[in-house]
C-alpha positions as CSV (number, residue, x, y, z in Angstrom):
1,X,78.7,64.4,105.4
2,X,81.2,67.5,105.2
3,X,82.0,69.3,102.4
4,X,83.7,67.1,99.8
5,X,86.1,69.8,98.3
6,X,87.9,70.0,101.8
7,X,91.8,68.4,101.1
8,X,93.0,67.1,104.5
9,X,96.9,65.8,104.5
10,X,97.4,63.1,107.6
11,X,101.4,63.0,108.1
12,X,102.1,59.7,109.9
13,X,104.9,56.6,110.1
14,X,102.7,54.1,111.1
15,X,100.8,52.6,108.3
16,X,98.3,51.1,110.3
17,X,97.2,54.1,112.1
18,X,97.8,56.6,109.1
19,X,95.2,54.3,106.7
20,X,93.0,54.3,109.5
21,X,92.2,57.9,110.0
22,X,92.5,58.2,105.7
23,X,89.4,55.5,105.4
24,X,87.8,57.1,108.2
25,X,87.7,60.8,107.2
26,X,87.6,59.4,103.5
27,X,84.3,58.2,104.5
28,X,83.0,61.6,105.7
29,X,83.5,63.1,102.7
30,X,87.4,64.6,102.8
31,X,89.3,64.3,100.3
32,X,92.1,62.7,101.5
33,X,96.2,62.4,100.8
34,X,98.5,60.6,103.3
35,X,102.4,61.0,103.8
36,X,104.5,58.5,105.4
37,X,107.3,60.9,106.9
38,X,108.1,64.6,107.7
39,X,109.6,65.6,104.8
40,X,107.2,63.9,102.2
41,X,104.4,65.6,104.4
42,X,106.1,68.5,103.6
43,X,106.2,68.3,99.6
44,X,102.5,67.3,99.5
45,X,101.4,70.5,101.5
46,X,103.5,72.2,99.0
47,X,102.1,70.0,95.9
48,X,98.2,70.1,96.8
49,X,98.0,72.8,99.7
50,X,95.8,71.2,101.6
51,X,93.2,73.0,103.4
52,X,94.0,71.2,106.5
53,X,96.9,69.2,108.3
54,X,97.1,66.3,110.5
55,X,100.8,65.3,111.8
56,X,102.2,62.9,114.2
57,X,104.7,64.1,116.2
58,X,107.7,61.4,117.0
59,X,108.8,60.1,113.3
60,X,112.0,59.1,112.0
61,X,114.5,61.5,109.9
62,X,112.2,65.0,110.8
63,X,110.1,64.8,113.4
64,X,106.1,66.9,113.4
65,X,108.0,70.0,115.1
66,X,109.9,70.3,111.9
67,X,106.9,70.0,109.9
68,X,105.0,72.6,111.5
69,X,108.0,75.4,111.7
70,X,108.6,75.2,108.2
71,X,105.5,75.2,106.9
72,X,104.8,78.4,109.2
73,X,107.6,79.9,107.1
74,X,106.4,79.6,104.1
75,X,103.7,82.3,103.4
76,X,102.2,80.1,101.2
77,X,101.5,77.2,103.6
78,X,101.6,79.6,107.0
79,X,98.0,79.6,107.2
80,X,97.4,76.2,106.5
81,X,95.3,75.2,110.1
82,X,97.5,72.1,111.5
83,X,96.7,69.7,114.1
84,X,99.5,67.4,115.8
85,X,98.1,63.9,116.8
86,X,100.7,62.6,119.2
87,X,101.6,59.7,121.9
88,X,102.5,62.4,124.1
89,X,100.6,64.5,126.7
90,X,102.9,66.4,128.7
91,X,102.3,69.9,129.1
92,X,106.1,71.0,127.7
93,X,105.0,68.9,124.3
94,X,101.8,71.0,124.1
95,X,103.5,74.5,124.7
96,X,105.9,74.0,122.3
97,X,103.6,72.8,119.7
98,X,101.7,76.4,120.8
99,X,104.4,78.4,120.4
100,X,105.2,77.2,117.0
101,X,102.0,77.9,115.7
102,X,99.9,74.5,116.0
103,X,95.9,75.0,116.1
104,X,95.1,71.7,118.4
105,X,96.7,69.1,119.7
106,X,95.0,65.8,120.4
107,X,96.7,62.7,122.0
108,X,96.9,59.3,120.6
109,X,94.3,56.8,121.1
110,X,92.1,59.3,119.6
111,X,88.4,58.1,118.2
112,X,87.6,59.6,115.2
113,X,84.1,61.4,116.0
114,X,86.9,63.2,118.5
115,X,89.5,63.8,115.2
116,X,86.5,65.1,113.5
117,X,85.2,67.9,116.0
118,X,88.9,68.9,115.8
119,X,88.7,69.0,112.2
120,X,85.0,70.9,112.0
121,X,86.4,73.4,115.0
122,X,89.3,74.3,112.7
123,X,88.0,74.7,109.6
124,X,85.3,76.9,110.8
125,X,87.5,79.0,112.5
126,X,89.6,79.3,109.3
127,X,86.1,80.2,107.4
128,X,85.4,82.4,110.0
129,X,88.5,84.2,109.9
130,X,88.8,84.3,106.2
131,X,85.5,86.1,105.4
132,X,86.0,88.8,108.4
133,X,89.3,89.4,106.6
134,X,87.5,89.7,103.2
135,X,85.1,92.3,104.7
136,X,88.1,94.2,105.8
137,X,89.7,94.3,102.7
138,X,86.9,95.9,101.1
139,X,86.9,98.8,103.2
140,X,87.8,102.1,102.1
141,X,91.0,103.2,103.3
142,X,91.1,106.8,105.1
143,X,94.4,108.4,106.1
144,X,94.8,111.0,108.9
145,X,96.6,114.0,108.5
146,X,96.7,117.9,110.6
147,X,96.2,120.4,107.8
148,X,97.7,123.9,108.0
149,X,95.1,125.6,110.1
150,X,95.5,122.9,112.9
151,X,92.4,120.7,112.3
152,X,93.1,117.0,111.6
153,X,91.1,115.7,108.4
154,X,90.3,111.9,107.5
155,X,90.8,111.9,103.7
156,X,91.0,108.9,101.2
157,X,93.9,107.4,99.4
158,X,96.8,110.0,101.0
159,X,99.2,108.5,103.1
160,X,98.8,109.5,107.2
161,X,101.1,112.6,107.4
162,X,101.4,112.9,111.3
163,X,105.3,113.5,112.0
164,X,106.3,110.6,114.3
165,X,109.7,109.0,115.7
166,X,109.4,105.4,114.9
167,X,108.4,103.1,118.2
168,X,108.7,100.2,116.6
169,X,112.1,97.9,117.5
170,X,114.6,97.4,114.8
171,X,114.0,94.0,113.9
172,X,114.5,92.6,110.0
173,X,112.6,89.7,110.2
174,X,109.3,91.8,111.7
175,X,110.3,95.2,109.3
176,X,106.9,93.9,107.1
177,X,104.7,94.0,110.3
178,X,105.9,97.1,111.9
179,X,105.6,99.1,108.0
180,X,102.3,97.4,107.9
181,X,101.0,98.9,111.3
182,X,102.8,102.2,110.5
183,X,100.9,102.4,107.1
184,X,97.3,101.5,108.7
185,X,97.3,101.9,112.1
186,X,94.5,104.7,111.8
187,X,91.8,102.5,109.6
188,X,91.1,100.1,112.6
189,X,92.8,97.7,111.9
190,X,93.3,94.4,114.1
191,X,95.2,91.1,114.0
192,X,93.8,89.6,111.6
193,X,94.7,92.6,108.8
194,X,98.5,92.1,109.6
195,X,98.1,88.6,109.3
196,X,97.1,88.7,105.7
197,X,98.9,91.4,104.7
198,X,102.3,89.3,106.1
199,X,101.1,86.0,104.9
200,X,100.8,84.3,108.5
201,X,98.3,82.7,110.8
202,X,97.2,85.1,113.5
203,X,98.1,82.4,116.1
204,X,101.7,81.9,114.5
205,X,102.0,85.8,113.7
206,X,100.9,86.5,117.4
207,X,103.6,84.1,119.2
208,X,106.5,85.4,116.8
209,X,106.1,88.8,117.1
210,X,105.7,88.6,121.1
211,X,108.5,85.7,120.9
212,X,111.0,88.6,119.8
213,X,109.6,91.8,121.6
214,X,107.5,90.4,124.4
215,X,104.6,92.1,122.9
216,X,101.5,91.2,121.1
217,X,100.5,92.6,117.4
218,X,97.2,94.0,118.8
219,X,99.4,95.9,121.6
220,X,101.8,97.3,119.0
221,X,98.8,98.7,117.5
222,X,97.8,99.7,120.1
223,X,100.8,101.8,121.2
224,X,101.1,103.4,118.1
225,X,97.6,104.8,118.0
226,X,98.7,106.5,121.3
227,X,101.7,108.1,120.2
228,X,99.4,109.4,117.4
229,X,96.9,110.7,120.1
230,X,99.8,112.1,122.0
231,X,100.8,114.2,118.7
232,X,97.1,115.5,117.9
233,X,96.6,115.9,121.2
234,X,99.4,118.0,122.1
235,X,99.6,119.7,118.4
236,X,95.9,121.0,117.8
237,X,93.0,121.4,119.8
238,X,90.3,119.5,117.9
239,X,88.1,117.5,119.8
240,X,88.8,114.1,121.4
241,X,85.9,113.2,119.5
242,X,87.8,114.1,116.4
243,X,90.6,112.5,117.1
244,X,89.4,109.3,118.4
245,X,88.1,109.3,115.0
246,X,91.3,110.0,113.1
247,X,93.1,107.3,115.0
248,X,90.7,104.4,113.8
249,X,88.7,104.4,116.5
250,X,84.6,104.2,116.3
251,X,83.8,104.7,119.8
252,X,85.6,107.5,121.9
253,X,84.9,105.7,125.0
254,X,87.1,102.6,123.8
255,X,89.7,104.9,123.0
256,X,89.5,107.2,126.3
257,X,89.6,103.8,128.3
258,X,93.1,102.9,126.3
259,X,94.8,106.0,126.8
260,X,93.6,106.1,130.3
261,X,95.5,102.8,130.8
262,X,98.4,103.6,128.9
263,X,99.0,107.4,130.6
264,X,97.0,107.4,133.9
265,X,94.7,110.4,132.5
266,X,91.9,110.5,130.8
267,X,92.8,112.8,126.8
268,X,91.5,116.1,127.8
269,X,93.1,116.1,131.5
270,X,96.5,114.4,129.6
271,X,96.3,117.3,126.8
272,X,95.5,120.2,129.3
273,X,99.2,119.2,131.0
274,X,100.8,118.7,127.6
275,X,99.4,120.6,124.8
276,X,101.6,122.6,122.7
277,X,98.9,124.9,120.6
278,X,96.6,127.0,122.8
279,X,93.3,126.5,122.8
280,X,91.5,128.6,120.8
């Protein structure tokens, strides 16, 4: 049996079909609520927030597309893992339910031990996910900061004070996830910290962001961590160590591989052609 408190909603036209998947994952122990159209599917996820969704994709009036994009706009229900159950297999149906944020796609006849994998796939990756972002949330937040005799300092609770001309593009609709890497980027975070903090799924966070910039969340982080680096690099002469450190890094080797990539030269052969304070 699986957990009983788990709410699934299955979002299909055909009555048959829909009561058929309701009895069956009724009798494994879901809890179970059924919608007979897009837009009733729709008010029940916002009614009961479900902890999972199942939607057909070809129904009358709103089709599963529909569905799935407005829920993914709605912080509250963006997370929600959803799983279109469709007649069709082509691969321009399955990218676009990708790109719009869908966690599976199964095609119709589907047996219900197959429905069910699905089901136990998503909801442990949505466990998963939720208690790594619960330990990140408990740690301590460290800003970075170069102090008036050069050396950078990690200290708690102060706000990162490295002067910096904003790389991020001028986008409204992203303005919460560029603030939100600007504001952290040095306390390691990843994905999934943006994620929460903007009320998406990573998935549907991931395709939006590189949907409007052509890059990913994880490289945005990425490239401002190294405009950092460039600053304490050029700006102080504290180790690379040190500033591996500052930058939210816990290995210097992980963050001498990424700048190598990004600038062709390893931090100490980069900041010997670029460095603005003298070494001491």
């Amino acid at each position: 049996m699986y957990e009983s408190s788990k709410k699934i909603l299955v979002i299909e036209d055909d009555t048959v079909t829909r009561n058929l998947y309701l009895r069956g994952l009724e009798a494994k122990g879901f809890d179970m609520i059924g919608a007979d159209n897009g837009r009733v599917g729709i008010q029940q996820v916002q009614k009961d927030i479900p902890d999972l969704v199942i939607c057909d994709i070809m129904m009358p009036d709103m089709d599963g597309y529909s569905v799935l994009s407005t829920l993914r706009q709605n912080p509250l229900t963006a997370i929600i893992p959803f799983i279109f159950l469709s007649g069709s297999s082509t691969k321009a149906d399955v990218r676009k339910a990708m790109e719009l944020g869908a966690d599976d796609y199964l095609t119709k006849p589907s047996t219900l031990d197959e429905l069910l994998r699905a089901i136990a796939t998503r909801l442990q990756k949505q466990a998963t996910l939720q208690y790594w972002c619960s330990i990140q949330s408990e740690k301590p937040p460290k800003s970075v900061f170069v102090d008036n005799t050069g050396d950078v300092a990690v200290a708690p609770d102060k706000e990162a004070n490295i002067p910096f001309k904003s790389i991020f593009p001028s986008i409204p609709q992203l303005k919460e996830v560029f603030d939100f890497i600007e504001a952290h980027y040095h306390q390691g975070i990843t994905l999934c910290d943006v994620a929460v903090a903007v009320g998406y799924s990573p998935a549907y966070l991931t395709n939006r962001v590189a949907r409007q910039t052509g890059e990913t969340v994880n490289c945005w982080i990425v490239k401002r961590r190294m405009a950092g680096a460039r600053f304490l690099l050029q700006n102080n002469d504290q180790t690379v160590e040190k500033i591996a450190k500052a930058l939210g890094y816990q290995d210097v080797s992980h963050f001498s591989r990424q700048f190598r990539q990004h600038h062709g030269l390893p931090p100490q052969a980069w900041r010997k052609e670029h460095q603005i304070v003298s070494q001491k």
